[in-house]
Steps between C-alpha positions, in 0.01 A plus 500: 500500500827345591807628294628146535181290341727190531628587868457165721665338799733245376652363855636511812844423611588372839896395399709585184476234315092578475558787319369565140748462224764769515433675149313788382473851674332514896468760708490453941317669701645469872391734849426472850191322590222724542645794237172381263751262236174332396295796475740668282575230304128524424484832407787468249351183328150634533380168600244484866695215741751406232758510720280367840501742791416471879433710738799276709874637438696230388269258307741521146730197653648357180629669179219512246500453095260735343484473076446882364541395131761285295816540649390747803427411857476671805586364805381527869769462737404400880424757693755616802613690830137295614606452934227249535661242257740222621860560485534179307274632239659854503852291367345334250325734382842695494685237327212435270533874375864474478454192284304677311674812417837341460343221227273695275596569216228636363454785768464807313395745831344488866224716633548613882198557678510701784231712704476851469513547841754269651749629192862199470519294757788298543378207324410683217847626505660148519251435195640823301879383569425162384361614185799714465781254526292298196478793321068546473382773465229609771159718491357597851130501516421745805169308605199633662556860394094550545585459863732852545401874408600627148771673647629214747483247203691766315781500797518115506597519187764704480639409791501133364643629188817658674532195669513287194708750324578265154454206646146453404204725372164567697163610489174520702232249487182447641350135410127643629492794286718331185737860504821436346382186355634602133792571599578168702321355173761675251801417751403118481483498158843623486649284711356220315628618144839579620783227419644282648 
């Protein structure tokens, strides 16, 4: 049973000026490619192919309107750091981003996925500085968890977490066996009660 009975897609975006009315509360989730955006995004919603995923990094290509509940939205930023993608579309995808986190005002927080096991990668580190010159707050989701030990996962994590120092907070997630899913759950709801 979804925790969001009246979560739907609303629509994609391909330029600014297709994006949903600027009011309310919404939440972004942004990450590399393959880090499992759509599988979390899942998880947290508690809704099978709600957000649609492929087993080909790189298929999120536009910026995508999802309705939680009056007001509330989460969005699902293009994927990036994907090599077999077009330069041209690599730009506008990176203008389309900037666009997007420059206009909103309704942004209330971003979610930064980010495997486990690759840790920050520079893009995600362009991502974090972006949201910190507009002032968002950020919440890592270390993806894929299931995939290290206990004690590896454990590692990540505070190794990320030193990393990040205060400029975001993080926790382990695993999409396949739902771990940390509350958590993630409680963090979004945060975001998107927070004010403007």
């Amino acid at each position: 049973m979804s925790l969001y009975p009246e979560a739907r897609f609303i629509k994609s975006a391909n330029a600014p000026s297709q994006f949903v009315e600027d009011a309310g509360a919404e939440v972004a989730f942004a990450g590399r490619s393959n880090a499992g955006k759509s599988s979390a995004i899942n998880v947290i919603v508690n809704r099978r192919q709600f957000a649609r995923t492929s087993k080909t990094p790189g298929r999120t290509r536009l910026v995508n309107f999802f309705h939680l509940e009056d007001g509330k939205r989460l969005v699902d930023l293009p994927g990036y750091g994907f090599a077999k993608v077009a330069g041209k579309m690599r730009n506008h995808w990176a203008d389309l981003m900037a666009d997007y986190f420059e206009m909103r005002q309704s942004l209330r927080g971003m979610f930064l996925i980010v495997d486990i096991r690759r840790r920050l990668t520079d893009f995600d580190r362009q991502m974090l500085g972006f949201a910190d010159s507009v002032g968002l707050p950020v919440h890592v989701l270390l993806t894929k968890a299931d995939k290290l030990k206990r004690g590896q996962a454990a590692t990540a994590l505070l190794e990320v977490r030193r990393d990040l120092g205060d400029v975001a907070t993080v926790q382990q997630f695993s999409a396949l066996n739902r771990s940390g899913e509350d958590e993630a759950r409680a963090r979004l709801d945060e975001f998107l009660a927070a004010e403007a």
